[in-house]
N, C-alpha and C positions, 0 to 999 in steps of 0.2 A: 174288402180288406180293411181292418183297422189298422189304429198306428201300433198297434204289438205287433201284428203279422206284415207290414214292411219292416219294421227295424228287424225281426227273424228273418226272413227274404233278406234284406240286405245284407247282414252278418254272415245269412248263408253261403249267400254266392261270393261276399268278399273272403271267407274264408277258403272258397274250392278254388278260384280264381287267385289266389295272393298276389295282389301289385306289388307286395315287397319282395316277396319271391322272384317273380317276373322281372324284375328292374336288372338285377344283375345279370340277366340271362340275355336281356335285352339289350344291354353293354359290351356284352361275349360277343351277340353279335353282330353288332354296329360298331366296333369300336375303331373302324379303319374310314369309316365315315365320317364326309361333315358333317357341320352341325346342321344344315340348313336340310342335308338329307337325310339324317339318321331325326329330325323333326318331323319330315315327311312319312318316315316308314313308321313312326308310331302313331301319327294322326290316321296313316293309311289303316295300317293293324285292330284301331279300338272300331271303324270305322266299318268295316269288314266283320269282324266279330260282332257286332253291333246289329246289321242286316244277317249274318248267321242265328244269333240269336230269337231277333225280331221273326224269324221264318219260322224257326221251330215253335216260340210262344203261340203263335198260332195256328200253325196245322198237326205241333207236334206230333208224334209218332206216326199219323198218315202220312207225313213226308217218306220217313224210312221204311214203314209198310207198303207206299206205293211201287217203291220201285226192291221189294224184297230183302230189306236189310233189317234185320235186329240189331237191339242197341248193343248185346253181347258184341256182334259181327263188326260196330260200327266202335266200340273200344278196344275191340283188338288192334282193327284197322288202324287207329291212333296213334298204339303204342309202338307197332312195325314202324310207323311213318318216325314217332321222334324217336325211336332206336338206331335208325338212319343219322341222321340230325346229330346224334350223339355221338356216334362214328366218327362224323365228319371233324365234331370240335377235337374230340381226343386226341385223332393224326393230325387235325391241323388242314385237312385238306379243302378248307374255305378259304385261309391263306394263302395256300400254294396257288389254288385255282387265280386266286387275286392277283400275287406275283407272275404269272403268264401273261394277264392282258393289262395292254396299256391305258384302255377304257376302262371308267367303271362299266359295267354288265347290269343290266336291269334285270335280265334274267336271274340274278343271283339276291334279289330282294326278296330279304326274308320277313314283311310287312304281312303278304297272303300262307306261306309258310314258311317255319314253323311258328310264329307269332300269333296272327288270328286262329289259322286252326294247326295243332291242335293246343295249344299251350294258352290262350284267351279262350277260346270258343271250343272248348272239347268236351268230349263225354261226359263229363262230369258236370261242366254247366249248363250244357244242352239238357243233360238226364234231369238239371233242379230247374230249369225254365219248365220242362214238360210238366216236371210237377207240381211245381208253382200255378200252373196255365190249368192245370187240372181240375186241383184243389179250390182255385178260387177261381170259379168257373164264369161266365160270363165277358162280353167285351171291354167295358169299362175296369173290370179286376187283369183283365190282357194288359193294357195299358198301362196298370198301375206297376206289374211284374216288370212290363218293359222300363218305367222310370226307375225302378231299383236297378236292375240293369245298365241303365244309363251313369247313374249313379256311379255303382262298381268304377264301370268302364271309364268315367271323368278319372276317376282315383287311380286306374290305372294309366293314363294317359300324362297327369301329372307326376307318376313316379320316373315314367318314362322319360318327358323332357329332365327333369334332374339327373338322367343318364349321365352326359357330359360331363355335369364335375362329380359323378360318382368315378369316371372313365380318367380325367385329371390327376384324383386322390390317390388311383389304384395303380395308373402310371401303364409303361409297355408291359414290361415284368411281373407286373400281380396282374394285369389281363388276361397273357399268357398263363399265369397261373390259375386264377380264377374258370378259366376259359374249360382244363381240362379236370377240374375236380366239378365243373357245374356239364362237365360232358358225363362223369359219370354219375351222376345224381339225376340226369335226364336217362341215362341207360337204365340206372334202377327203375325210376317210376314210368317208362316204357313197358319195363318188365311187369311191373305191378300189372298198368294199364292189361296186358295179354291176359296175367293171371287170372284178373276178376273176372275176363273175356270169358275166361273158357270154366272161370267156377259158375259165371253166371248159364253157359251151355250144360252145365251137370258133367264136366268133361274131370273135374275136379272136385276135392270135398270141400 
């Protein structure tokens, strides 16, 4: 790989990936968080995505062929999952659950999902690693896919910690707001996700 085709790699995946997109989603839903945790779950998130990624660069699509999944099957799968996700911000039912216990819940860290997969690490980046890992074939051009990836992933990890004073600015009230026009903005491109799923099956034109 030359330096044309990192700086297109890179652009690539910053572009499918948007840390700026991701930031205020990121805030939606850490925003009942400290700081020292809602730290945690984005170091956890790029970290995770990171080794998602890293796994696909190299065995791409024999991962999903060994155990019988298409990537059609494996973008639908994505879009159900933050269709869910989307659910939850609109009714608010991540707050209610929160308002019930007196602990924070670990179980309710959303570092492994929806953050790394599918919203970091989804269809869409996995499908430009595969390609990436393809096209510029060899170990050494593995490598170098993974440093753009790394890349990415710093950039998202820094929009990340600016969460907080994005979370300060926007206050309780534009959280809450924020929270349920970015629930339906993840239900659209959940939907999207299914659509392609099933155009890419011939199930659609």
């Amino acid at each position: 790989m030359d330096s044309a085709s990192l700086i297109t790699a890179f652009v690539t995946l910053f572009v499918i990936i948007d840390p700026l997109g991701l930031t205020p989603l990121f805030v939606a839903l850490t925003h009942e968080m400290a700081p020292v945790k809602r730290r945690s779950v984005a170091l956890r998130a790029c970290l995770v995505a990171f080794l998602i990624l890293s796994l696909f660069a190299f065995f791409g699509e024999a991962v999903l062929g060994f155990v019988g999944i298409s990537m059609p099957a494996f973008r639908i799968a994505g879009g159900i999952l933050l269709l869910l996700t989307a659910l939850d911000m609109l009714f608010e039912r991540r707050t209610k659950r929160r308002e019930d216990q007196a602990d924070e819940d670990d179980n309710d860290d959303p570092s492994v999902f929806p953050l790394a997969i599918p919203l970091i690490a989804g269809p869409g980046s996995i499908a430009t690693v595969i390609l990436l890992s393809s096209q510029y074939s060899g170990i050494p051009n593995t490598f170098l896919v993974l440093g753009v990836a790394l890349a990415v992933l710093g950039a998202v990890l820094g929009m990340f910690m600016m969460g907080g004073v994005l979370a300060r600015i926007l206050g309780k009230t534009g959280i809450n707001v924020a929270t349920r026009l970015l629930g339906m903005l993840l239900a659209a491109l959940s939907v999207q996700f299914v659509l392609e799923g099933l155009r890419d099956f011939g199930l659609m034109g």
